[in-house]
NUGU-80404 format. One record per residue (C-alpha): x, y, z. Coordinates in pm, 1 decimal. Each point is the difference from the previous one (the first is absolute). Example, Ala and Ser with C-alpha at 12.3 -4.5 7.8 and 13.67 -1.06 7.14 Angstrom:
# NUGU-80404
<site <1230.0,-450.0,780.0>>
<site <137.0,344.0,-66.0>>
This chain:
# NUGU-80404
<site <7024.2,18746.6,10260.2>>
<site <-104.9,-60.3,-377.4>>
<site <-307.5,54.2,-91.9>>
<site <-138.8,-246.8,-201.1>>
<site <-348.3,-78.1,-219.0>>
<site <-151.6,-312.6,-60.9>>
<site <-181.8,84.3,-296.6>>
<site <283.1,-160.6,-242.5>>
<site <-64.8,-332.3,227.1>>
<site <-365.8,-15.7,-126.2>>
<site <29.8,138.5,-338.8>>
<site <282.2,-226.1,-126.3>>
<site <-155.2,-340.6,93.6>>
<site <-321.0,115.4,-209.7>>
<site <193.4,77.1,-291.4>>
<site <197.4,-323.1,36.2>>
<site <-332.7,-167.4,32.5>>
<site <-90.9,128.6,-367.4>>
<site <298.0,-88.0,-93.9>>
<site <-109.1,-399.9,88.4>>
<site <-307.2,33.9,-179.8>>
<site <97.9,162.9,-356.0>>
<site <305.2,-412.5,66.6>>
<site <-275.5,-146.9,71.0>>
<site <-282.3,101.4,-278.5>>
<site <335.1,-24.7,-268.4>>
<site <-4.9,-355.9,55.2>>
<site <-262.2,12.2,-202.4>>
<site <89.0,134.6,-313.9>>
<site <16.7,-164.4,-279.0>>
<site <334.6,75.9,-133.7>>
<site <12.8,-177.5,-329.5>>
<site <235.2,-302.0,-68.2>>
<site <329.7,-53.6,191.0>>
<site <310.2,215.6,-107.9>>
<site <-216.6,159.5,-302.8>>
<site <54.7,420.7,-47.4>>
<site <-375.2,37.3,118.5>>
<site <56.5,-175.1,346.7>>
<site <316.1,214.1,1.7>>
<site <-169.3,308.1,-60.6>>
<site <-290.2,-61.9,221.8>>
<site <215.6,-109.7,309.8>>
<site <187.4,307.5,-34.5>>
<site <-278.0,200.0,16.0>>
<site <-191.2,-224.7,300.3>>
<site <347.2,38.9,205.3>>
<site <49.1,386.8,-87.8>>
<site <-397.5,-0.3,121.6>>
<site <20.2,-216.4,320.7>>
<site <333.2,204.6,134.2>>
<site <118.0,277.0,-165.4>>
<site <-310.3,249.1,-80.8>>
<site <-156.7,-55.6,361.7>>
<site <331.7,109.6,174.6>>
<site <59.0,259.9,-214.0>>
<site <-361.3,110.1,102.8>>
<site <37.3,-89.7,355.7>>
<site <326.9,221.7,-6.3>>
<site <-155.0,283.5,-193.7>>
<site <-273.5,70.4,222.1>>
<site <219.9,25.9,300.3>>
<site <178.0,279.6,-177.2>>
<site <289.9,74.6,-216.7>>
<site <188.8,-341.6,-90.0>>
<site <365.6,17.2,194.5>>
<site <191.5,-266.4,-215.1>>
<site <257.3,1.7,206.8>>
<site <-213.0,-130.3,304.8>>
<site <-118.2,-274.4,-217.0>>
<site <368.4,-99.3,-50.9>>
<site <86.2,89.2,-350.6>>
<site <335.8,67.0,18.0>>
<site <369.9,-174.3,-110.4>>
<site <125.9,-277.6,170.0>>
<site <378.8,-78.4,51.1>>
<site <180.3,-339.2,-143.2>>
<site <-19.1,-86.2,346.8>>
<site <-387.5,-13.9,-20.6>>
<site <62.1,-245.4,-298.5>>
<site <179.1,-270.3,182.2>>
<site <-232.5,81.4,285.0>>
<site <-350.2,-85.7,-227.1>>
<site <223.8,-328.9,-105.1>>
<site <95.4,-90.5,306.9>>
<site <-376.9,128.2,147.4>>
<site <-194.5,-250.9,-281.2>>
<site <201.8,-291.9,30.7>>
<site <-48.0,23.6,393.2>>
<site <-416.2,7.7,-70.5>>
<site <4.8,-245.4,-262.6>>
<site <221.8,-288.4,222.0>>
<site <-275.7,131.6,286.5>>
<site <-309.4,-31.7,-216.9>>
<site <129.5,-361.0,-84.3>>
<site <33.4,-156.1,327.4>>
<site <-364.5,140.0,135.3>>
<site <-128.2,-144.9,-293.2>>
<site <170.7,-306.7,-7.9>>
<site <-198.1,-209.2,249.8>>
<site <-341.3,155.2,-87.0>>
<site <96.9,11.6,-384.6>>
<site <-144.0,366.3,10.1>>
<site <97.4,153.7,-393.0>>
<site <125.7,325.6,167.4>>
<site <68.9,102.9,-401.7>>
<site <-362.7,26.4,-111.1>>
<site <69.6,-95.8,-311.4>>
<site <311.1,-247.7,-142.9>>
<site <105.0,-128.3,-382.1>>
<site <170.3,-293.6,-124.3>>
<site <259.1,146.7,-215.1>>
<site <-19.0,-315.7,-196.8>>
<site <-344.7,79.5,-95.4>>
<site <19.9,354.7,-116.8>>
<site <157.2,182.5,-272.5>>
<site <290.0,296.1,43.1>>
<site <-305.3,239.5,-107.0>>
<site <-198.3,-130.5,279.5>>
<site <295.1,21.3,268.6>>
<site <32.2,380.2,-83.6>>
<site <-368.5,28.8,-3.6>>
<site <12.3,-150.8,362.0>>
<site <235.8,178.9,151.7>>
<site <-149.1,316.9,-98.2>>
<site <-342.8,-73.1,64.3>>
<site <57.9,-199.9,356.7>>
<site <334.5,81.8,100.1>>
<site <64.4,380.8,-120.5>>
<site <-326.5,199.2,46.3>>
<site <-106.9,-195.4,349.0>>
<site <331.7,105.2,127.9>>
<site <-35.5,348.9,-101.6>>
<site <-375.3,81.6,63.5>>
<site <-21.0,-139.2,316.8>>
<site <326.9,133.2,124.6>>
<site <-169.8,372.6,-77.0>>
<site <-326.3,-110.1,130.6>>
<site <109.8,-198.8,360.0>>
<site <360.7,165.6,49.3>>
<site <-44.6,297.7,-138.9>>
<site <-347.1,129.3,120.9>>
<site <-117.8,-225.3,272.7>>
<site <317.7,-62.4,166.1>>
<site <91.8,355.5,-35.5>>
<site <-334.2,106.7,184.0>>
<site <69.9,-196.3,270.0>>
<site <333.8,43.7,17.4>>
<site <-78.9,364.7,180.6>>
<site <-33.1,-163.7,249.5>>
<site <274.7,-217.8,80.8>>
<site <217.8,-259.9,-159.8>>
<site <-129.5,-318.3,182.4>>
<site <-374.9,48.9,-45.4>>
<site <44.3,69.6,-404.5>>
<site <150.5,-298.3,-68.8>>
<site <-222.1,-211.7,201.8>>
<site <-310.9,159.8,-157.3>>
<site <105.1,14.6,-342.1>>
<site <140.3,-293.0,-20.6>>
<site <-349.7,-162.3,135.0>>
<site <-169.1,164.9,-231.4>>
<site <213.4,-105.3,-310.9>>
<site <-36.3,-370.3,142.4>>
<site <-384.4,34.7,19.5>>
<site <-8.9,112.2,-395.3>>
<site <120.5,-294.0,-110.8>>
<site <-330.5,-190.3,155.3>>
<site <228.7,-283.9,64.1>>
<site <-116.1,-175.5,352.6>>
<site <324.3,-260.7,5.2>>
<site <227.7,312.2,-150.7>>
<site <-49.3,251.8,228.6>>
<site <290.4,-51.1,191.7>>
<site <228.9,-10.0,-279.3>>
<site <-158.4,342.0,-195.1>>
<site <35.6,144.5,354.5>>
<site <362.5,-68.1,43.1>>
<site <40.2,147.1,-345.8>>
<site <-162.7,305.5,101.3>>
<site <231.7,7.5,273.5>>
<site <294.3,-24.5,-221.5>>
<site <-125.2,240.8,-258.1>>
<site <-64.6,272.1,249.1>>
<site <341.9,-46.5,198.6>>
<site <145.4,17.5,-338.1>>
<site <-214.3,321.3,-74.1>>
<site <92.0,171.6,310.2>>
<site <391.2,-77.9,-25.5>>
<site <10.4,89.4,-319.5>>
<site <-233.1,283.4,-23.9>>
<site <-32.7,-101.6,-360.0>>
<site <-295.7,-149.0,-147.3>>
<site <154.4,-98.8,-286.2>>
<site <215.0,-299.9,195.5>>
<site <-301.7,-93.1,201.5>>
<site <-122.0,-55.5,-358.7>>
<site <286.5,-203.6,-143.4>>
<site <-21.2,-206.8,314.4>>
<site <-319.3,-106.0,-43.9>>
<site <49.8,-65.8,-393.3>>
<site <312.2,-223.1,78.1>>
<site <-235.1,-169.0,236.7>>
<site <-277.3,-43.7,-237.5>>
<site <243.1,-148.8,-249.6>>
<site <121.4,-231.2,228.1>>
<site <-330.6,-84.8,81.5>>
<site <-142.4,-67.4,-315.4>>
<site <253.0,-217.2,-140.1>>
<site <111.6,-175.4,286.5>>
<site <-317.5,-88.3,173.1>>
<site <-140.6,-268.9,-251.2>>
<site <345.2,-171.3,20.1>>
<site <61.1,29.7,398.3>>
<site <-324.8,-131.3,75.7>>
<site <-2.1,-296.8,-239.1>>
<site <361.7,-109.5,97.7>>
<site <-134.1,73.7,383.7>>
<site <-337.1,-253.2,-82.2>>
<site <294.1,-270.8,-122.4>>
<site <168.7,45.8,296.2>>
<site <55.5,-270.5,251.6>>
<site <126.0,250.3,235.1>>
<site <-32.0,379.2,37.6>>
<site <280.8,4.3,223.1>>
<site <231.2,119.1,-322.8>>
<site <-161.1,286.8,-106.0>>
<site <-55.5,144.2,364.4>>
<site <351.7,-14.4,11.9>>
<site <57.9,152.4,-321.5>>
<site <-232.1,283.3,4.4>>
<site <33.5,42.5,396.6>>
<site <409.6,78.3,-110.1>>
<site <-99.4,227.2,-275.4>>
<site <-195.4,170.9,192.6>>
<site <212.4,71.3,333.1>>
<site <267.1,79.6,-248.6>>
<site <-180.3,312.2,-168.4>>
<site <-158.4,61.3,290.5>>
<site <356.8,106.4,138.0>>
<site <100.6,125.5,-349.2>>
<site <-341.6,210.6,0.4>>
<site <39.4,143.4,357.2>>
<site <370.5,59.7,-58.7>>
<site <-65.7,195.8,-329.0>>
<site <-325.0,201.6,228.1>>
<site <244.1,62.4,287.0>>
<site <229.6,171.0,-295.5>>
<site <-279.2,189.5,-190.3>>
<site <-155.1,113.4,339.0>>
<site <383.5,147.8,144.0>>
<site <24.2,199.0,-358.5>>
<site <-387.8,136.7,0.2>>
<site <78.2,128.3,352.3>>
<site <332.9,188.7,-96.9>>
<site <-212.2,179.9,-267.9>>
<site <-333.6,53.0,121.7>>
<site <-45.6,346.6,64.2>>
<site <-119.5,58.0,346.5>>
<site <-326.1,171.6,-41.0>>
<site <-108.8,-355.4,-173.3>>
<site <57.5,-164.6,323.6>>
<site <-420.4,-84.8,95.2>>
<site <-109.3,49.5,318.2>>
<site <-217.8,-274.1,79.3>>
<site <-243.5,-68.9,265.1>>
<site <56.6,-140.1,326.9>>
<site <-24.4,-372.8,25.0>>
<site <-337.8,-23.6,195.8>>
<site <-135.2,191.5,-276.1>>
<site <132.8,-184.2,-255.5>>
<site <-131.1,-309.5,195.3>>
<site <-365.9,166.7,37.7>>
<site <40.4,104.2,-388.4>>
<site <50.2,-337.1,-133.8>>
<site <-304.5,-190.9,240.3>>
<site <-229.3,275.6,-147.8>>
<site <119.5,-85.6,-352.2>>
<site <-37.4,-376.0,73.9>>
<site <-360.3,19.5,87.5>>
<site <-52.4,307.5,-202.4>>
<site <-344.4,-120.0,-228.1>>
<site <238.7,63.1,-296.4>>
<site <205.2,-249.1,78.3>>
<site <-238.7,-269.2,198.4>>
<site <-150.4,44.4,-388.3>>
<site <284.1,-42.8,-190.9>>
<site <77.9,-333.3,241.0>>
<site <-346.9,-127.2,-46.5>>
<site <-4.1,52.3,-385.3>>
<site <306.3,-174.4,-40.9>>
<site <-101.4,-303.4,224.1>>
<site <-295.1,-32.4,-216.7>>
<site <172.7,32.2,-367.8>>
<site <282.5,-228.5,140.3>>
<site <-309.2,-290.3,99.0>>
<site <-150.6,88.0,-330.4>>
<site <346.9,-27.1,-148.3>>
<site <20.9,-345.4,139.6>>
<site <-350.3,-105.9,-144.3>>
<site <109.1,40.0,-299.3>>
């Protein structure tokens, strides 16, 4: 039987947890005026900051930095039409759970009427670009590659709960949890960060300047009925495009893989027993509990 320790279930959650707190004190910068060099330069550095330095840290002190375990490797075209086919799917979800509740599952949306070509590029760097590839590193990479020793099932669900809970959004959880889920399927079929990465960037485009327009043509609505059926379509479409192009990328990986990389993972009872001690681990009751409270404070404001 595999041995297994449950140190990486207690130690992850607590760096996830200062993760939350270096979002959460950010929101208070002052960042200058909107799509000005200085709030350029200052977000870049908050973001590098909130993600990048504390899992490079958090990596670092567990040893010698494997960049292969933390996915950095080529993709095949394949994984292209799979992070397509992978962002469309989230985006047509995101819409219809926020459609009745009106939750922004975006964050942030523009009018492109209202901004300048300058200002699109500045967006799309700033809040569709470096999201996409910080928190890929910091949520795919590191945290769902700690759990991810042991077993498949139990890192998706916990990563992708604890990407939902750093958003502090109490009517988007849902939808930033089914993105996790996405991302990390993606992640794991790919075994490329880099297309969990362009996945979430196609989604953040999407999001950003589609949201203001969906939700205003949803408010002038009579009906919803329309764009259920619309975005219920697009989504079991890629859905089947998505899984088809997995089911492809999953048959090639396992003609190549060599066979020493084939894990051994634990039995399922201790698997099970793993991920009930992470759930109530005090690392991740904290990181729940923070997030409830930013997410009321959020609401406040």
């Amino acid at each position: 039987m595999t041995k297994f320790k449950l140190k990486g279930y207690h130690i992850t959650p607590v760096f996830c947890f200062f993760i939350y707190l270096f979002v959460f004190l950010s929101s208070y910068i002052k960042t200058g005026e909107e799509y000005s060099v200085n709030r350029f330069l200052i977000m870049l550095v908050v973001q590098l900051m909130i993600f990048v330095i504390p899992a490079i840290i958090y990596k670092r002190i567990q040893g010698p930095i494997n960049y292969r375990e933390l996915g950095v490797a080529p993709f095949r075209a394949s994984g292209l039409i799979l992070a397509v086919c992978a962002a469309i799917t989230m985006f047509s979800a995101a819409v219809l759970m926020g459609l009745d509740s009106r939750a922004d599952a975006g964050g942030f949306s523009v009018d492109l009427s209202q901004i300048s070509l300058p200002g699109i590029l500045y967006v799309v760097v700033i809040y569709c670009l470096l999201p996409a590839i910080f928190e890929e590193i910091t949520f795919r990479s590191v945290i769902y590659g700690e759990y991810r020793k042991f077993g498949i099932p139990g890192a998706v669900l916990l990563s992708s709960v604890l990407f939902a809970l750093m958003h502090f959004s109490l009517s988007g959880f849902f939808t930033y949890f089914t993105c996790g889920v996405v991302l990390a399927l993606v992640y794991e079929v790919t075994r490329s960060i880099f297309v969990s990465m362009i996945v979430h960037f196609i989604y953040n485009l999407l999001s950003v300047f589609s949201y203001r327009i969906l939700n205003d043509a949803a408010e002038k609505a009579d009906s919803l009925i329309p764009f259920i059926f619309v975005f219920a379509s697009l989504l079991l479409l890629f859905l089947f495009f998505s899984l088809s192009r997995a089911q492809r990328l999953l048959e090639l990986y396992a003609q190549t893989i060599p066979e020493s990389e084939n894990g051994e993972y634990p039995k399922l009872t201790e698997r099970l027993r793993a991920l009930l001690i992470s759930v109530v681990s005090p690392g991740f009751v904290l990181c729940i509990g923070f997030a409830f409270i930013a997410g009321i404070m959020k609401i406040r404001q």
